[in-house]
C-alpha positions in Angstrom: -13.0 41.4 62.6 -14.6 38.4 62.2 -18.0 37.4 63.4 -20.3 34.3 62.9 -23.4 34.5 64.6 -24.7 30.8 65.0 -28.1 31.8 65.9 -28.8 33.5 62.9 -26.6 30.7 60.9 -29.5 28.2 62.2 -32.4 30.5 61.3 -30.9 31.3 57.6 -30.3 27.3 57.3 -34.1 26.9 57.6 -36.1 25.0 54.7 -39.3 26.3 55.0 -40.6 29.4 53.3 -42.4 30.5 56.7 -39.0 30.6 58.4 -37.3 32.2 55.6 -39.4 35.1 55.5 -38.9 35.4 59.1 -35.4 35.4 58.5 -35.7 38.2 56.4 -37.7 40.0 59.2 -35.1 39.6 62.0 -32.0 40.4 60.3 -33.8 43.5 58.6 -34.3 44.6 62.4 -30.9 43.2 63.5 -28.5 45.9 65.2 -25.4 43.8 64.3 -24.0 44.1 61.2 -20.9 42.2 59.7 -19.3 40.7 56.4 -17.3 37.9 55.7 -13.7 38.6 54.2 -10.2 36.6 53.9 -7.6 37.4 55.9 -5.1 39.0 53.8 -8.7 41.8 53.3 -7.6 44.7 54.2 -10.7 47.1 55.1 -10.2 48.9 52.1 -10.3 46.1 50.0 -13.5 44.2 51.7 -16.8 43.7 49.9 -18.9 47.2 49.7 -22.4 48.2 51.7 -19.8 46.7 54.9 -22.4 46.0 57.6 -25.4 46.3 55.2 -28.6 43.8 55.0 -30.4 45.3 53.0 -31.0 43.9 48.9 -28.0 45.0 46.3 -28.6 45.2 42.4 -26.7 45.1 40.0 -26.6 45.2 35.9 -25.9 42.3 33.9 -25.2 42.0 30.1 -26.8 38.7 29.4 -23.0 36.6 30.4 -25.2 33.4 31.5 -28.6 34.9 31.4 -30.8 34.0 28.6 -31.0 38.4 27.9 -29.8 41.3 29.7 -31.1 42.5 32.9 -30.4 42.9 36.9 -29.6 40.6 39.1 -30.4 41.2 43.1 -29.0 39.4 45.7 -30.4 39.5 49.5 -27.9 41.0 51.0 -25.1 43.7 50.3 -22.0 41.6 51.5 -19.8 39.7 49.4 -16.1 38.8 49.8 -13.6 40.8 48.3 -13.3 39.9 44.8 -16.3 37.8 44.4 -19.0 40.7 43.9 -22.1 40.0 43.0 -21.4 40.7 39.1 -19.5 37.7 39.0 -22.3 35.4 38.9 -24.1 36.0 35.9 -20.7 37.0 34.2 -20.4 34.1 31.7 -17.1 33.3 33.2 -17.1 30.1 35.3 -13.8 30.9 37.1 -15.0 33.8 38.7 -17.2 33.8 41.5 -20.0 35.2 43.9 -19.4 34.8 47.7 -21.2 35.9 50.5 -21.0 35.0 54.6 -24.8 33.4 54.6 -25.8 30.3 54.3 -28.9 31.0 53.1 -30.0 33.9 51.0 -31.8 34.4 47.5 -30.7 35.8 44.2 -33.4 37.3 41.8 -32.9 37.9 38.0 -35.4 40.6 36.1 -34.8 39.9 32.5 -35.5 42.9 30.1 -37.8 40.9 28.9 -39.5 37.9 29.8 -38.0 34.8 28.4 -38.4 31.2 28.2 -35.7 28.7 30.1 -36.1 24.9 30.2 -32.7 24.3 32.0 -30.6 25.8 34.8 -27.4 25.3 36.2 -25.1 25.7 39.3 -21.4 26.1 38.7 -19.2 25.2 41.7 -16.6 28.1 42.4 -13.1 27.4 43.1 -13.5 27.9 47.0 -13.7 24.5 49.0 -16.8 22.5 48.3 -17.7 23.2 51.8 -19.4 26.5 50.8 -21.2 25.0 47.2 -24.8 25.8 47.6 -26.5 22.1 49.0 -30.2 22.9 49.0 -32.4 25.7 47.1 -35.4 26.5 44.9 -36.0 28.3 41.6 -39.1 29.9 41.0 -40.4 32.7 38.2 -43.0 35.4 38.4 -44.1 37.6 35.6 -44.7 40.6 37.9 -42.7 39.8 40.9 -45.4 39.2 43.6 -46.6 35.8 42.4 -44.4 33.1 42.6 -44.9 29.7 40.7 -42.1 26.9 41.9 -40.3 25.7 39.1 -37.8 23.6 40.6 -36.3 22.4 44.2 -33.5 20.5 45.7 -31.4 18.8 48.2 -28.6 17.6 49.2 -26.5 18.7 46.0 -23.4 17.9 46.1 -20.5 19.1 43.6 -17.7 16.8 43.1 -15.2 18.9 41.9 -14.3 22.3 41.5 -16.1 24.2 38.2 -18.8 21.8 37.8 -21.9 22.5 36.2 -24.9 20.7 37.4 -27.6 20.9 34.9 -31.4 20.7 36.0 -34.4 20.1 33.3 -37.4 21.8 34.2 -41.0 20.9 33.3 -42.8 24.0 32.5 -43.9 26.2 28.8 -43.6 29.5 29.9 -42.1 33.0 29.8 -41.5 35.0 33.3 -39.5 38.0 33.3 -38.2 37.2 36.8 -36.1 34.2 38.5 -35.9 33.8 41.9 -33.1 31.1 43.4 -33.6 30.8 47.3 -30.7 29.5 48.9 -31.4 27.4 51.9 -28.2 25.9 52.9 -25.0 25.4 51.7 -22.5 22.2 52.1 -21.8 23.2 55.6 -19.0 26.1 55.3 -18.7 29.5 56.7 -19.6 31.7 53.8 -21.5 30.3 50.6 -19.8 30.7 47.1 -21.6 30.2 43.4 -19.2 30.2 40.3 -21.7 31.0 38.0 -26.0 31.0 37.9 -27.3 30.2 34.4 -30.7 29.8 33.0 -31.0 28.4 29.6 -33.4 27.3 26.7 -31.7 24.5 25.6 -29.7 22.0 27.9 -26.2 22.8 28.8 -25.1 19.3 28.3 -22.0 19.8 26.0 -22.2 16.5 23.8 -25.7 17.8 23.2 -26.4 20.4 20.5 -27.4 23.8 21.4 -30.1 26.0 19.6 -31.4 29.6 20.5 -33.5 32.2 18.5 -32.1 35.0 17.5 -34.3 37.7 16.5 -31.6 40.7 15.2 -28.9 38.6 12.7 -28.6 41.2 10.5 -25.6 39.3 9.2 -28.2 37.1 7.9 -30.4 37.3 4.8 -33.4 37.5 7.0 -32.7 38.4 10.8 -35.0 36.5 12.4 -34.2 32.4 13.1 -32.4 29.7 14.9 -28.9 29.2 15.5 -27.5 26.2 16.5 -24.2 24.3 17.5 -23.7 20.8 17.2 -21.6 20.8 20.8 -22.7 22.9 24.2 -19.5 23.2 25.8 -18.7 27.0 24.4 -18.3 29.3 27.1 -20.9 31.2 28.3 -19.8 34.5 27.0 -18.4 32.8 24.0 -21.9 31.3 22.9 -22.9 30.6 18.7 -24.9 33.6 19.0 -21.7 35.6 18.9 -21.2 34.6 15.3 -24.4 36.4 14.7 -23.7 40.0 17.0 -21.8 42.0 14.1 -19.2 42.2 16.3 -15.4 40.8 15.1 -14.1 41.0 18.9 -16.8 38.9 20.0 -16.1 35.0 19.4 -17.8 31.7 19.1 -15.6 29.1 21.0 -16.1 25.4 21.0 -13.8 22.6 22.3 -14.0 20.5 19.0 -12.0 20.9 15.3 -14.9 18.6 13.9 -18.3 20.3 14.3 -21.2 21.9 12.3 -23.3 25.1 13.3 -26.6 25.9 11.4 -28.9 28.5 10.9 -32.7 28.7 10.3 -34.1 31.1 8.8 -37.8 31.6 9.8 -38.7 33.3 6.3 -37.3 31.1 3.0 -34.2 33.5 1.4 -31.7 32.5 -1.5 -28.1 33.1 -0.3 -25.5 32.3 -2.4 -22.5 33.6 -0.7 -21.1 33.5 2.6 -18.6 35.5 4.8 -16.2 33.6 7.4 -14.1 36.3 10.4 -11.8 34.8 12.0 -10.9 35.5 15.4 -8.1 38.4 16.2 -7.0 36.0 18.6 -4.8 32.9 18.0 -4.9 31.9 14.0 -4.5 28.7 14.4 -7.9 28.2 16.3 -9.6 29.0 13.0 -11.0 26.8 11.0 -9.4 25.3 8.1 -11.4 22.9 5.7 -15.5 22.9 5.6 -18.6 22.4 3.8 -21.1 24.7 3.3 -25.2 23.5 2.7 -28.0 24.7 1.9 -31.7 23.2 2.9 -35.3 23.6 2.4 -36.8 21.7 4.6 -33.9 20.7 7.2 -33.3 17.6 6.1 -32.3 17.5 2.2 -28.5 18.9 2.3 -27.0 20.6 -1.0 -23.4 21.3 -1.2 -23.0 24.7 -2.2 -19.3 24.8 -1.5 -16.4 22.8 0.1 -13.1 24.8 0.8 -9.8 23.3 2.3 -6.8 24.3 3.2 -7.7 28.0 4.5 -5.5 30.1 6.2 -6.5 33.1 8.0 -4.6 36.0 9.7 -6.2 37.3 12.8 -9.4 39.3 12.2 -9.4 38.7 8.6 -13.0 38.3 6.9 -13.2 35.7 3.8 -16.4 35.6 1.6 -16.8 32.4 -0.6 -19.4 31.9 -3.4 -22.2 28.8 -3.8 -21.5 27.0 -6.9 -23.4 29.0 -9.8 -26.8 27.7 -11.6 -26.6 25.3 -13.9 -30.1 23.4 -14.5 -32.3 26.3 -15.8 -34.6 23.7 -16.3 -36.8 24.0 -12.7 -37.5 26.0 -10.4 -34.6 27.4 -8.1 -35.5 26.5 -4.9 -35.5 28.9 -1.9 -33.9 27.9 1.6 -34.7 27.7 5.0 -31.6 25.9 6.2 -28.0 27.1 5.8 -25.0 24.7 7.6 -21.6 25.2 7.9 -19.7 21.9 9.0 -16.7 22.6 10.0 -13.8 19.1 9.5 -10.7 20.7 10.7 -8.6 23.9 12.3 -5.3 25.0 11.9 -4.0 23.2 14.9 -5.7 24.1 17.8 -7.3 22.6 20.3 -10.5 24.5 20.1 -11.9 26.2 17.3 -12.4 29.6 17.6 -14.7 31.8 14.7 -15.6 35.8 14.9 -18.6 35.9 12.7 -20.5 33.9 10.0 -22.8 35.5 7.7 -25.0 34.0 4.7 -25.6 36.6 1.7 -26.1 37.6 -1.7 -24.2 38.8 -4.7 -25.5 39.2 -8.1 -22.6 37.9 -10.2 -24.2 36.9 -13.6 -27.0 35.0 -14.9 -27.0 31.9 -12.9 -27.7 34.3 -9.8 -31.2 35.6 -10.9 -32.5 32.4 -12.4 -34.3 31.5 -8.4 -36.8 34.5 -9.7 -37.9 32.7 -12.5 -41.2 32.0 -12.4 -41.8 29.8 -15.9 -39.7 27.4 -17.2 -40.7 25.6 -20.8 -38.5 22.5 -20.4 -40.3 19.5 -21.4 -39.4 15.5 -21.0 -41.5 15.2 -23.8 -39.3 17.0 -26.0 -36.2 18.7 -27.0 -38.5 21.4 -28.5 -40.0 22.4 -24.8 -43.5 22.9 -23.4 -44.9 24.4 -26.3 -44.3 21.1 -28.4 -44.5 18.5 -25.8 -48.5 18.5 -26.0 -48.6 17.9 -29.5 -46.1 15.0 -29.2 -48.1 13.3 -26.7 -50.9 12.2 -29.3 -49.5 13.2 -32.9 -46.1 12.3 -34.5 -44.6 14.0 -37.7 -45.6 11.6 -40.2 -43.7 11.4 -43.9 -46.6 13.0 -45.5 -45.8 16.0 -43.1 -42.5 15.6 -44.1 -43.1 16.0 -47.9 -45.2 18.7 -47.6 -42.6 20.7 -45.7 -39.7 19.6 -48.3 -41.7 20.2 -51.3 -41.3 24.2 -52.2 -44.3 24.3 -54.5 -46.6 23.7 -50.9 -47.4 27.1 -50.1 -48.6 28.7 -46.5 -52.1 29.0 -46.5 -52.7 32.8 -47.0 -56.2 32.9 -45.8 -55.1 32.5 -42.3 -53.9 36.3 -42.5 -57.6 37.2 -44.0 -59.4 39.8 -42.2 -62.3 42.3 -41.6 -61.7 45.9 -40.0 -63.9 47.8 -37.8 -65.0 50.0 -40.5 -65.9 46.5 -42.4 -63.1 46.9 -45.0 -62.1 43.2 -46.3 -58.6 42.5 -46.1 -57.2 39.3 -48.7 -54.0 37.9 -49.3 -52.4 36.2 -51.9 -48.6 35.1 -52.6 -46.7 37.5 -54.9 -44.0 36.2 -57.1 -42.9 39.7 -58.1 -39.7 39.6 -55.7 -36.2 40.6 -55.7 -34.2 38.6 -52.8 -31.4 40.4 -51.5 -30.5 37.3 -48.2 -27.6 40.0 -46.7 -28.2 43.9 -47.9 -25.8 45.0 -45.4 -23.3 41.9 -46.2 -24.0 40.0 -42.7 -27.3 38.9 -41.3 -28.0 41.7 -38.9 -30.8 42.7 -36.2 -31.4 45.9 -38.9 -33.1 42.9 -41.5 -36.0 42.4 -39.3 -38.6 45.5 -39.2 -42.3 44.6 -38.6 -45.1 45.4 -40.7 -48.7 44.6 -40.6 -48.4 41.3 -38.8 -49.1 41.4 -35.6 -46.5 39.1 -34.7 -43.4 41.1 -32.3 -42.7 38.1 -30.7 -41.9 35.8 -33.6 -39.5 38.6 -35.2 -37.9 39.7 -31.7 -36.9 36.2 -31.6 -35.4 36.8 -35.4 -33.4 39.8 -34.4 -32.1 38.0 -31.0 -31.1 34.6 -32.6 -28.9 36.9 -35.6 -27.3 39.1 -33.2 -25.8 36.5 -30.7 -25.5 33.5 -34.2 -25.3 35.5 -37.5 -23.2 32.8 -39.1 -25.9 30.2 -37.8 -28.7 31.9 -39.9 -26.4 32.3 -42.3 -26.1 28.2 -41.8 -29.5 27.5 -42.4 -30.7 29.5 -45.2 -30.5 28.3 -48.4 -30.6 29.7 -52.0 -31.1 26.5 -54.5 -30.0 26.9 -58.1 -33.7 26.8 -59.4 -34.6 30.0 -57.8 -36.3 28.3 -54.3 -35.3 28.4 -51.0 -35.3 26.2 -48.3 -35.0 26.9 -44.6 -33.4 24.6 -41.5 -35.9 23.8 -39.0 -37.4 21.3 -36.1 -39.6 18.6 -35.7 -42.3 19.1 -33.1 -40.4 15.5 -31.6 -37.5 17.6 -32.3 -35.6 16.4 -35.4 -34.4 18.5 -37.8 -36.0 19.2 -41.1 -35.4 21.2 -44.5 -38.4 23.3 -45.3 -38.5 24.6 -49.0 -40.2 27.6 -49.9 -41.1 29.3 -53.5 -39.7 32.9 -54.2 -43.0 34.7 -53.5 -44.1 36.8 -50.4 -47.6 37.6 -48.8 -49.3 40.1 -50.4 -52.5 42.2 -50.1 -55.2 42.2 -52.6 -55.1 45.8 -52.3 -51.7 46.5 -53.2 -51.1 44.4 -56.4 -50.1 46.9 -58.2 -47.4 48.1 -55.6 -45.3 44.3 -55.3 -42.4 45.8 -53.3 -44.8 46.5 -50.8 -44.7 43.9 -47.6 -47.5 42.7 -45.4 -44.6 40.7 -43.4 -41.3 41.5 -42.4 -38.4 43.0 -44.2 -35.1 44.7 -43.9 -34.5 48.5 -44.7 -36.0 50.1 -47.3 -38.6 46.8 -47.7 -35.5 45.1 -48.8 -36.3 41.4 -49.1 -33.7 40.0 -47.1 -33.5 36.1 -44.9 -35.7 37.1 -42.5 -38.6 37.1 -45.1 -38.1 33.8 -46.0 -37.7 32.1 -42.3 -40.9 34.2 -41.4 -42.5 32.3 -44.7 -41.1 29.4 -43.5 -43.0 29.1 -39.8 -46.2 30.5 -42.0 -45.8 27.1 -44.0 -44.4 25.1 -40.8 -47.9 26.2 -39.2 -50.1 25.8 -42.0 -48.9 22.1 -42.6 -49.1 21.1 -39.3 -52.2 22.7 -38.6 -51.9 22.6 -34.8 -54.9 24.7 -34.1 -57.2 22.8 -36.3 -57.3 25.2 -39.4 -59.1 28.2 -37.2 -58.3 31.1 -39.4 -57.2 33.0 -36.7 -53.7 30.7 -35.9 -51.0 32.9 -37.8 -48.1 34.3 -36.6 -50.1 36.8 -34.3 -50.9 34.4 -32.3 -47.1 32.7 -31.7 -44.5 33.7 -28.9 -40.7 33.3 -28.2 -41.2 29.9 -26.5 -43.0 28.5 -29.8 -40.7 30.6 -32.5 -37.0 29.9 -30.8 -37.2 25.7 -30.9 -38.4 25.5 -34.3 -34.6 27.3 -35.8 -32.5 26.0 -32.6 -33.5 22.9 -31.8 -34.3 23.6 -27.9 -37.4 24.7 -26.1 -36.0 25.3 -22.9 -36.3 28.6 -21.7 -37.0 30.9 -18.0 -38.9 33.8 -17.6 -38.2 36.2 -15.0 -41.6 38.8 -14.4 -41.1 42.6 -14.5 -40.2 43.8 -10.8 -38.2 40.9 -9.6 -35.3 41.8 -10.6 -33.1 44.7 -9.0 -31.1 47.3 -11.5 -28.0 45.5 -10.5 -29.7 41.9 -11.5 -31.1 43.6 -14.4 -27.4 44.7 -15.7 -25.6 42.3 -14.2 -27.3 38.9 -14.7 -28.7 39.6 -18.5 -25.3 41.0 -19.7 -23.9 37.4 -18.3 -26.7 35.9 -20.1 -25.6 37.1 -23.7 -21.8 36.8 -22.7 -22.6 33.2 -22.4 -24.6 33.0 -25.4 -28.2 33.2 -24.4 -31.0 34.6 -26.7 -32.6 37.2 -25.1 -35.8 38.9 -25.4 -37.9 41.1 -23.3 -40.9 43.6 -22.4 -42.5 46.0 -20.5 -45.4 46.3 -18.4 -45.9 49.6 -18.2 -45.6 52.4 -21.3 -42.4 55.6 -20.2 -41.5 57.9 -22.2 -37.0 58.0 -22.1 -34.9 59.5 -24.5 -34.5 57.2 -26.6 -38.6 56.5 -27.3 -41.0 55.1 -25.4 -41.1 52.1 -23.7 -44.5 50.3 -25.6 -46.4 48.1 -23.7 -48.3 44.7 -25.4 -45.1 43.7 -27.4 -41.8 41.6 -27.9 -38.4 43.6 -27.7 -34.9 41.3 -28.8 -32.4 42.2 -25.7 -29.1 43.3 -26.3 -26.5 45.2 -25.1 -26.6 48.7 -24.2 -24.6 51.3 -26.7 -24.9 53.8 -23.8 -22.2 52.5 -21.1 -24.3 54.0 -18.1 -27.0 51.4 -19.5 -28.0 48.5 -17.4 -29.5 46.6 -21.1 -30.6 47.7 -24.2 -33.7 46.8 -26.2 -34.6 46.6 -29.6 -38.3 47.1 -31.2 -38.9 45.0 -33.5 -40.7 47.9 -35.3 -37.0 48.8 -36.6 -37.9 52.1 -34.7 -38.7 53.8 -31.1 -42.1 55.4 -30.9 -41.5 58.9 -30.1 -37.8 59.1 -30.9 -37.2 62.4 -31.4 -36.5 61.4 -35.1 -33.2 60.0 -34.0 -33.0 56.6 -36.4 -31.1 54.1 -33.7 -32.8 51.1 -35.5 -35.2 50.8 -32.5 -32.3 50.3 -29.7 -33.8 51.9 -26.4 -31.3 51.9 -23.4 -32.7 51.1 -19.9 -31.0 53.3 -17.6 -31.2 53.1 -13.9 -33.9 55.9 -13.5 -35.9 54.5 -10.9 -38.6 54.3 -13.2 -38.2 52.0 -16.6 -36.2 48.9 -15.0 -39.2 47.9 -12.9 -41.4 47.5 -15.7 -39.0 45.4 -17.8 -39.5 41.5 -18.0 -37.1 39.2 -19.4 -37.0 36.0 -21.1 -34.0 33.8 -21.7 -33.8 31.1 -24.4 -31.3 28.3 -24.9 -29.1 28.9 -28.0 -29.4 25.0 -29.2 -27.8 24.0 -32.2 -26.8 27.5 -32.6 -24.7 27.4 -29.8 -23.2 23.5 -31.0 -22.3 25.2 -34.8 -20.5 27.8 -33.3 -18.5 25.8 -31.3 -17.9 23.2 -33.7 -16.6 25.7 -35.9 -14.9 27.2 -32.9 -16.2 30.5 -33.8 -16.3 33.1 -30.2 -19.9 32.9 -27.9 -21.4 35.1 -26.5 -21.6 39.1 -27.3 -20.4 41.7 -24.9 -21.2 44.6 -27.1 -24.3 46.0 -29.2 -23.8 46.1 -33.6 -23.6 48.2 -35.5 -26.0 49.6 -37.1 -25.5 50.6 -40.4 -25.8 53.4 -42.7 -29.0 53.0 -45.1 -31.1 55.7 -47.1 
């Protein structure tokens, strides 16, 4: 049976607060009870609580709430079908109706949350029964009321419309409150759908929300936004973000962009697209992907077209790999993914979007660099460029350099010991040269002696193992009995250095000539690497560049200063020990030598492994491992391991993932120059993807 009481109608159609709360008195106390169903209802199918005034709750999953929560409405009827659930659902063609007029509907949030918009959907019922009149207030503890918004005589002009409100407040309540007061003159009052919103609904305007669990994302806390607002409210850009392939982002468009910002900088340098198990040919087809640091500078990481996806099928892509290893690889903020067509549809349609990364070689680990010795000064890097700045390489340089009878000046090596014993140099002509003694130039020619000076000869050792023929290039026997070595220019030009057939040699050991102070292969062989170590000594001496103090000798040189003056190029990265992960470490340095990279490396802290121990304070050349469960390999310039259990592996120690050792390990990458140019002039192979081979020596 139906029953309209038109007494209580007029009460309920009230506008004033007093009369609504008196309202809310007289039909708590009223004995008659009633609800409003269609006529086809049959009792059993009629809205629940039949009869009932009092307040119904029920549970809500976000659908077009800003987060999950409960929704109450003022009283307990509805008519069958259009429950209470349905308006918060996120579905716009399902509805909420009831037989008042006037009534309220109160959201509790989980939490409280910010809106600055909310809107009224019209429900498919006649417009007689759209909501006309109402307020929206907010309360943090649900006794205090602040206003937020109030009006009249709304009218909906057709069926599913959204009208969207702006509101004019900054902040966060945990509950809503909209108070119905009348409706457009029906019987019964219906609502498609109630939203609140922080953003406007208007769907030629973007829409943006923070997300605070995108674990698909490199860091989970940010923005997302879509260029368009006309998604469904269930269908949302957060969905791309909710690890969830059966939930999707839906948007009316084939041309659009979404964008995420990241609220901590991250380098991503992959991405994963899912498409929808629904219809294929809502996904999309051709895009860009960008990358940003500040939001407004756009890089094109990658540009795909053409795509075809089945349903449900994930696709990751990869940003284009590091080239310039000449700056700093800058972090981002700012990922966007524009979107130019679908595969047909009307709509685009899209599961999930993620932004990760993959180590997959060197150009991957170069944004943890944290120096860089590229110079626009100079070819020859950082190291050179100040000296080019106010000096130039002048033909008397030249001579000196050219002329083999211009020896190093020995007296920079002089020195006292703690115990006051004088140490003196001169240059000892008592020498047998043996350039090859194992046939090639190898990493086994360059063993340290008394020269403090591991970064110099780990540079050596790393430029022969990845370009033997190079060195083999640049060293040259003459008929008289000199030598002469290829070099650089501070400005970069490149320079013949000749050199006399003596060595360095202690006072104290004159009588013992086969004796070195420098370097020297096995068995104090005299071998190529004593003569290009004799050649920076001269280099250095004729130059002067630290104003003859007697302390400037090799000791004091590094990689940057030692790898430009035999290839040409100063530009170099250094990555610090404890950026890199083992799979970085492994991954991105093997890459480096595979494309022809000289490599050389430390630690920071001294291990004992069992293959020596790890010494601290020094130069290691980096090469690759001879133990495949390896991440790298280093060699000690020493032409030993400290601690080596008397195993002779020509100083290789193997870095293996024990938690422990690849932490400590730095590593410093050096271009290969005119190294790199002979080799492929003569189209010899690049690169090394194995270790040498030592060889057998007494």
């Amino acid at each position: 049976m139906k029953l309209h009481l038109e007494c209580l109608e007029t009460v309920l159609s009230s506008k004033h607060h007093v009369t609504r709360f008196v309202t809310r008195i007289a039909l708590s106390v009223c004995i008659l009870s009633f609800t409003s169903c269609s006529d086809e209802d049959s009792d059993e199918d009629a809205g629940d609580d039949v009869g009932s005034f009092t307040e119904r709750t029920v549970s809500v999953e976000a659908g077009s709430m800003p987060v999950a929560g409960t929704i109450a409405a003022q009283y307990a009827d509805y008519v069958s079908g259009a429950s209470l659930e349905n308006v918060a659902d996120g579905h716009e063609r399902t509805a909420y109706s009831t037989s008042h007029k006037a009534f309220y509907l109160r959201f509790e949030g989980k939490e409280s949350v910010f809106i600055d918009h909310y809107a009224l959907v019209s429900s498919l019922d006649v417009s007689g029964n759209d909501p006309y009149s109402w307020t929206l207030s907010a309360s943090r503890d649900n006794k205090s009321w602040v206003e937020l918004d109030r009006r009249e005589a709304q009218r909906f002009n057709t069926r599913l419309q959204t009208r969207e409100y702006e509101l004019e407040h900054a902040e966060a309540y945990q509950y809503y409150l909209l108070e119905i007061e009348s409706n457009n003159g029906g019987m019964q009052t219906s609502i498609g759908e109630w939203i609140l919103s922080e953003g406007a609904l208007d769907p030629t305007a973007s829409y943006s929300t923070e997300v605070k669990d995108a674990d698909s994302m490199l860091y989970p806390v940010g923005r997302i936004t879509s260029e368009y607002n006309d998604s469904p409210v269930l269908e949302k850009v957060t969905k791309l973000l909710d690890n969830d392939a059966e939930t999707d982002f839906v948007t009316g468009h084939d041309k659009f962009y979404v964008s995420w910002e990241s609220y901590e900088e991250v380098y991503g340098n992959q991405y994963t697209l899912v498409a929808s198990e629904g219809d294929a040919a809502s996904a999309p087809r051709s895009w860009k992907f960008y990358s940003s640091a500040d939001g407004s500078q756009w890089e094109l990481q990658d540009e795909r077209a053409n795509q075809v996806f089945e349903p449900g099928e994930a696709k990751t892509f990869h940003c284009k790999e590091i080239t310039d290893f000449n700056q700093k690889v800058p972090m981002h903020k700012y990922y966007k993914l524009e979107i130019e067509d679908n595969n047909g549809a009307s709509f685009t349609r899209l599961a999930e979007w993620s932004v990760g990364y993959k180590c997959r070689g060197f150009g991957d680990i170069v944004y943890l660099a944290t120096n860089f010795t590229h110079s626009d000064e100079t070819p020859m890097g950082t190291e050179y460029s100040w000296w080019v700045k106010d000096h130039s390489t002048t033909p008397e340089i030249l001579e000196k350099l050219r002329d083999p009878n211009v020896e190093p000046d020995e007296t920079k090596y002089n020195y006292i010991t703690e115990q006051g014993t004088e140490y003196t140099f001169y240059w000892n002509d008592r020498i047998d040269v043996n350039l090859y003694p194992f046939g090639e130039p190898l990493p086994t020619d360059v063993n340290q002696h008394q020269i403090g000076n591991c970064s110099v000869l780990s540079t050596f050792a790393a430029i022969v193992y990845m370009y033997p023929e190079y060195i083999k290039s640049i060293v040259h026997e003459n008929p008289d009995g000199t030598y002469a070595v290829d070099m650089f220019t501070p400005e970069g030009e490149p320079v013949r250095v000749g050199l006399k057939a003596t060595l360095l040699h202690p006072e104290e050991w004159r009588e013992n000539p086969s004796w070195k102070y420098g370097v020297s292969s096995k068995n104090d062989v005299t071998a190529w690497a004593c003569l290009i170590e004799k050649a920076m000594m001269k280099y250095e001496t004729v130059y002067d560049f630290y104003d003859n103090h007697s302390s400037a000798n090799l000791g004091g040189m590094n990689a940057s200063t030692t790898c430009p003056l035999y290839t040409g190029s100063g530009d170099g990265v250094s990555i610090p020990a404890g950026a890199l992960s083992p799979e970085q470490l492994s991954v991105g340095v093997k890459d480096a030598l595979a494309k022809g990279w000289i490599v050389t490396g430390g630690f920071n802290a001294e291990n004992k492994t069992q293959d020596g121990i790890t010494t601290t304070g020094h130069t290691w050349t980096v090469v690759y491992p001879t133990n495949s469960r390896a991440l790298i390999a280093m060699r000690n310039p020493w032409g030993y391991c400290a601690d080596a259990n008397g195993s002779n592996k020509d100083g290789i120690l193997n870095v293996l993932d024990d938690g422990v050792v690849p932490p400590t390990v730095g590593i410093d990458f050096w271009h290969p120059g005119m190294a790199y140019e002979y080799y492929e002039r003569l189209g010899l192979p690049i690169g090394r993807t194995e270790c040498y081979e030592v060889p057998t020596y007494e």
